[in-house]
Each structure stands twice: as C-alpha cells, then as structure tokens.
N, C-alpha and C positions, 0 to 999 in steps of 0.2 A: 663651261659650267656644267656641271652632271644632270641629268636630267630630274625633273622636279618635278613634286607633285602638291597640290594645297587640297587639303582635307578640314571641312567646315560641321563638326558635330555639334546640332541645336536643342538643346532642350530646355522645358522652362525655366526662365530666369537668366541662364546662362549659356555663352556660346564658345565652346573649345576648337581650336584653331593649327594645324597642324602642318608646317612646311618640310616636306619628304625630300631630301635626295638620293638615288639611287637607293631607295624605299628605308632611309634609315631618319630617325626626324631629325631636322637638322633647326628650325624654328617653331617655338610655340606659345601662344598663348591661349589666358582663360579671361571671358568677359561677362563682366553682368550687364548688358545694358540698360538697366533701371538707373545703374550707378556708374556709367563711363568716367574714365580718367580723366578725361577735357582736353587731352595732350592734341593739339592743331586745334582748337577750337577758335574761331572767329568774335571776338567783343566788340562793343561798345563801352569802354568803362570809365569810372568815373574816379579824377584823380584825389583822392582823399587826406592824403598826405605826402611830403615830403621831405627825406632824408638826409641831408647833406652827408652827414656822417657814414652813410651808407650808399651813398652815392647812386642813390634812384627814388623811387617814390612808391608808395602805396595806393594798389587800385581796387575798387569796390567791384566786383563784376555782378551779374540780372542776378545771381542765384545770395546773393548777400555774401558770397567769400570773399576771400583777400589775394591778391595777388600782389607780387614784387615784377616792380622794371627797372632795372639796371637803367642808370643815363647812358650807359652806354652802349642798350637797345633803343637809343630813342635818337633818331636822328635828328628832330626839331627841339633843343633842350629849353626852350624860350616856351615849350608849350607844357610842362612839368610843370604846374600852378595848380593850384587846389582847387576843388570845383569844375576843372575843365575835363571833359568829355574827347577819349582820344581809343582812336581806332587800336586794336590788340591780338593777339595770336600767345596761346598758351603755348609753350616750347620744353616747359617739363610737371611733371604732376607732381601734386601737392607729397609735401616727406615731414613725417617728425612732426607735426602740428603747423607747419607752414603751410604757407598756401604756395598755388601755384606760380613759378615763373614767368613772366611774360616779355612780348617783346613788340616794338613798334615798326620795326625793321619788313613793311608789308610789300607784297608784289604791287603793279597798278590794280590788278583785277578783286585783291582783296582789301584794298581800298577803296574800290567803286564799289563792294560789293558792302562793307560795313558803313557809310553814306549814310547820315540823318541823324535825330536828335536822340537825347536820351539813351541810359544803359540798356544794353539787348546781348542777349546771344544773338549773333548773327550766323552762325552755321554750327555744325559740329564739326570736327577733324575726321580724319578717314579711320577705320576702325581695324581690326589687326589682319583679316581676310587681303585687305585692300592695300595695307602693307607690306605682306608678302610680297600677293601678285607683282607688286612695282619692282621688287626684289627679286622675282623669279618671270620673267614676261613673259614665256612661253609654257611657264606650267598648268597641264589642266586644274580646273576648280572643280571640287565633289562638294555638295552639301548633301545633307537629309531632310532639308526642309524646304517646303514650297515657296515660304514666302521668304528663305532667304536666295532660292533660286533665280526669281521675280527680280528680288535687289538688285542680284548681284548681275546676272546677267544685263540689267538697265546698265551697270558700268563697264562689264567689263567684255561684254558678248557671247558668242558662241563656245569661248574655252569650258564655261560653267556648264556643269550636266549633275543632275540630281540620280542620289543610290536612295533608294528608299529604303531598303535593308541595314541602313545605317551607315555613316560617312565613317564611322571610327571599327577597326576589327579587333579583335582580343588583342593583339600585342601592341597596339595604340593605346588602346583603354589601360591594360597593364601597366605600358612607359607613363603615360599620365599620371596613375595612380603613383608609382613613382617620384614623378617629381614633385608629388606632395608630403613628401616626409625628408628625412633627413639623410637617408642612407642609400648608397650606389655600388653594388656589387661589382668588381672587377673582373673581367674574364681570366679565370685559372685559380680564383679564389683573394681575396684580400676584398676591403671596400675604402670610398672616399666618403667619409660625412661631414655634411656641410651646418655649418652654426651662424643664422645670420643674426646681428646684434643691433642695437639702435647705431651704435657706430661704425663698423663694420661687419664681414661676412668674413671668417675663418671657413678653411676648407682643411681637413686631416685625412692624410691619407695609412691605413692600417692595412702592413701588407699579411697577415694572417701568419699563421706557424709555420705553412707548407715551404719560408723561403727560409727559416731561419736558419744563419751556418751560413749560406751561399750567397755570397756578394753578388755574383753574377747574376744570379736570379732577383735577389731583391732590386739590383739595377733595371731590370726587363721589366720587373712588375711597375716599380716607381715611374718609366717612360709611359706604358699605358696609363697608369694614374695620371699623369699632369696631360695627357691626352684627352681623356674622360673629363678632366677638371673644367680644364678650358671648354668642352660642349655646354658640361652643366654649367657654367657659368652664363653662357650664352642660351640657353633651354631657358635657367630660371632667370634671365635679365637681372644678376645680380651689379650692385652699381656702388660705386664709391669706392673703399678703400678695401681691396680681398687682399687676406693673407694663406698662406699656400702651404703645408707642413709634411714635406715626402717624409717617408720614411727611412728609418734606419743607416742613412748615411751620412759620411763625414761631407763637412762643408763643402770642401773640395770637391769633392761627387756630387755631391747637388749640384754643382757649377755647369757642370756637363749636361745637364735637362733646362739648363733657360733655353738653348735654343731650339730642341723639340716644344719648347711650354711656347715660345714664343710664334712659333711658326703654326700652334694649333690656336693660337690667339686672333692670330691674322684671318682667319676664316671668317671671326663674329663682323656682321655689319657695323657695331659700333668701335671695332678697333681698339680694344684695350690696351693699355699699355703694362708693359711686363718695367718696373722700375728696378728692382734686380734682387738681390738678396738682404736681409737683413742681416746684423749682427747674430741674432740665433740661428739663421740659416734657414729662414721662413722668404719663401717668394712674395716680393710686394707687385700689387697688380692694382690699378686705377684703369675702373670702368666707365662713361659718363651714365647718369640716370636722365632719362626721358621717360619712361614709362614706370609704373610701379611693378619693383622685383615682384615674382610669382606668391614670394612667401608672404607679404602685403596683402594680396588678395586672396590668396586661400586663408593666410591664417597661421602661426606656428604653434602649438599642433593645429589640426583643421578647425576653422569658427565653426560656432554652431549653422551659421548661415550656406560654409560650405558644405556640411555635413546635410542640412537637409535641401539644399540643391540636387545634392548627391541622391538623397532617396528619391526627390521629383522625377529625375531624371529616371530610378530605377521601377516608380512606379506608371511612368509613359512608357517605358517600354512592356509592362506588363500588361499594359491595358491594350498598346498596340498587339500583343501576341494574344489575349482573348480578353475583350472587350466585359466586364462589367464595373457594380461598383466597387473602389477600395479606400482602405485610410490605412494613415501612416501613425503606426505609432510610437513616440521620441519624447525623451526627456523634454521636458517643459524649454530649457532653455533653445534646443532648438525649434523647436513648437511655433515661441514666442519669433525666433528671428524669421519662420516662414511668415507667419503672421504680418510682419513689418515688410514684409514684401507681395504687395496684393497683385501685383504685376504678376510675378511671378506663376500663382497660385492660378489666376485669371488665364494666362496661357495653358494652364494645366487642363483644364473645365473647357475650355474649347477646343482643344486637342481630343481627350476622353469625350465630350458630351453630356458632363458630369462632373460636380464639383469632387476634390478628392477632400475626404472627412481626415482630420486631427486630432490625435489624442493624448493629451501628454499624459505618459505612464512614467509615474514617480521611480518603477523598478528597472529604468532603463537609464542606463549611463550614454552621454554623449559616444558615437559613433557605434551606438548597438540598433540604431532606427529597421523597423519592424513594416514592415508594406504587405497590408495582408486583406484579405474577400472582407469588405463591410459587412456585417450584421445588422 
C-alpha cells in the first residue's frame, strides 16, 4: 500500500480529516462534534414498536430519536417485544428524515460493556481520525491541536505528532474547499460536476471544446474522468444509487471505460459496485451509505452553519497570527446558526482569550462573512 499520511485540522466547532497517499488525498472527512453522526455508537434502547411488515422493530435511543432494526440484525427474535430494553450499535446515519440503522449483532465485549438498566448511550463510535488510522496502520498522525494530540495519542501512540503552524497547507485547504461545491476541473481542460439529489447522486462529465473533432482525445479525456469520478465519489462518501454521464461517445465506446471505472472503484473501502450501463448509456454505480455524504454535512450550496464555521476557523487563525479583539460580520442567517452553536463559539473564546463579537449586517449576503479588528 503506498505510503500514508493522516492530517487532523481542528478548528472551532469542526474537525477536517485528511488521509494522504503518496501526498495525494486519497480519504476525507469534515466533523462537527457538537453534532456526530452516531455511526458505531453503543445503546441501550428501548423497543417501541414493532413492524412485522417491515420486518424489524422501532427503537427509542437516550437522545429521543428513532432508530430501525431489521429482524434480521437481531439474533434473539423472541426479544423484539415492545417495552424491552436491548443492547444496539448504530451501523448507519440517519438519511431523508429516518433515523438511524441499528443492529444487535454485538461482540461479547460490547455487550458486557452496554450491561444495566434503562436507555443510555453507552459509548460513542470511533470518529473519522480513527478510521483512517485502522485503514492505514502505519501512517503518521498530524494534528494542530493540543487537545486532539492528548486524544489521540491516548489511542493510538507515538505515530501522532502535532504541527502547530497548521495540520492543513494551501493545497489541502484548496482541495477541501473543493469538495464543497459542485465542480472538478480535469487535468488538460474539461470538468466532472457532480448533482446530488434526495435520490440519487448524478455525476456529468464535460470534456470542454479543446477535444472537439477528435475522438481519440475525447476518449483520453473521458478515461481520466471516470478516474477522477470514482475518487470523488470516494472523497465525497457519496452513497446509494450514482449515475455516471461520460461524455460525447457512442454506447459502444463507453463500453470500453467500465473497466478503467471499475478498477478505480476497487480502491474505495466501501467497494462500490459498477452495475454496468444503462439504456441511455449512463454508468450505474451502488455505493453502501454508512456515514453521511459530505454534501449532508456541508450543505448544497454551503449552510449557513458551514459558512460561519468557515469564518471561525478564519477568524482563529487571525487571532493566532496577532492576537487582539475581532467580530465577524454575516448575514443574520448565518449569525443566527453560529448562535445555535455555543459550543462552538465557546472553543473560539478559549482559544483567543476573548469572546469573538457578531454582527449581523443586513448588506451582506451568505458566503460574503467579513472578520474584522472589533471597535
């Protein structure tokens, strides 16, 4: 396996997560842990309902949400009765207004460990840092933060070494920013943009002007496209049903890029499956969902919430480069979602030494947020 690197950029509210191989990203995610997904999370839950027609039952978990378990995560099916209280493991995050997954299917050690009465989180699941690493066992850990140094070293030892100058360098920050919009430049000109939908995730690939006329060219361009696709797919953890739209060639010729599409499939840990062409001549692709696609937690275009994470982040590093006071100021609606996040906000203030002031300016449209010397 190529050598690896895991990169942990912390700023308040949220932690971006970056797995390197031979320096190219090859895994990522973004986390708010105020708001974790719950995906491995340890329950207590309480069985509230049950389905037959659906063939599992409805569970209450500590935080008041719902979860589904299949009977055919539940190895003891005599204990699926309403009212009774049964050990759990969240196995995929909530989608579309459902709740989460679950399953009963536990080790002995998460059994002995979720033990006693009553609904409870009993642990959290491992977080995306931790993921990796299990993914890449020999690759160093970078953070920028002390206290996820502290963490992380408790798990996973000596590999972990903190940069204080920042775990992410411009063309991390760049690719990140990136994969928060919609569109992926090709190398030699053309891009792939990606459209994720409540039902599925369309990806279109435009090979640009430069190829027009030359089949052999569009051919070249179209191999890197479903090359690039398959990353992004695997970057943004898109999940469920993706369809694939090269360009400019006859069905026949697209025939010839399943097995480039599929052999850069093969790389993702989750192992997507290439189902093969449709009748329009679109690639069908089934991902599984475990974790929520990127575009879920940033937002299509970015929430207001990402967008003033985004300034937090850019007003800690300002403070760190010369310390005094600042406010940020952003249209009301993102104002409002820092607001709702005090957690956040509270990181910010013991970071600085200083609360950072807000102000919503009615002349500033979402994603024009302003970080400027308090008055």
């Amino acid at each position: 396996m190529a050598a690896a690197l895991i990169r942990v950029s912390v700023s308040p509210g949220e932690r971006r997560v970056a797995l390197l191989r031979e320096g190219r990203l090859w895994l990522a995610a973004v986390e708010r842990p105020a708001r974790p997904d719950g995906v491995g999370d340890l329950h207590r839950a309480r069985v509230t309902a049950v389905s037959r027609p659906m063939s599992g039952a409805f569970l209450t978990l500590a935080d008041g949400s719902t979860g589904f378990l299949p009977e055919s995560e539940c190895p003891d099916r005599k204990a699926l009765q309403e009212g009774a209280v049964l050990a759990v493991r969240v196995t995929r995050a909530p989608q579309g207004g459902k709740g989460p997954r679950l399953t009963a299917r536990l080790t002995e050690a998460e059994r002995a460990a979720a033990a006693g009465q009553g609904i409870a989180l009993v642990r959290r699941g491992t977080d995306a840092t931790l993921r990796f690493a299990a993914l890449a066992p020999q690759a160093e850990v970078i953070t920028d933060s002390a206290a996820d140094l502290a963490r992380l070293k408790h798990a996973l030892g000596e590999r972990v070494r903190m940069d204080r100058a920042g775990a992410f360098d411009d063309a991390l920050e760049a690719e990140f920013d990136l994969l928060a919009g919609p569109a992926v430049p090709l190398p030699g000109g053309g891009r792939i943009t990606i459209y994720p939908t409540p039902a599925l995730a369309a990806i279109d690939v435009d090979a640009g002007s430069q190829v027009a006329g030359d089949a052999e060219a569009g051919l070249r361009l179209n191999r890197l496209a479903v090359a690039e696709a398959a990353r992004q797919i695997r970057l943004r953890q898109l999940a469920g049903a993706i369809l694939l739209d090269v360009a400019g060639l006859t069905v026949k010729r697209r025939e010839t890029l399943a097995a480039p599409l599929a052999e850069a499939l093969e790389a993702d840990p989750l192992k997507p499956r290439l189902l093969g062409l449709t009748r329009l001549g679109l690639f069908e692709i089934q991902r599984t969902r475990i974790h929520p696609p990127l575009h879920e937690v940033l937002g299509t275009p970015p929430s207001p919430l990402t967008l003033g994470l985004a300034a937090l982040r850019r007003a800690a590093r300002e403070d760190t480069a010369k310390p005094r006071p600042l406010r940020l100021r952003a249209a009301l609606s993102v104002v409002t979602a820092l607001q709702a996040q005090p957690e956040a906000l509270a990181e910010f203030a013991a970071g600085a030494g200083r609360p950072l002031a807000l102000l919503p300016d009615p002349g500033l449209a979402p994603g024009h947020e302003i970080v400027e010397e308090a008055r």
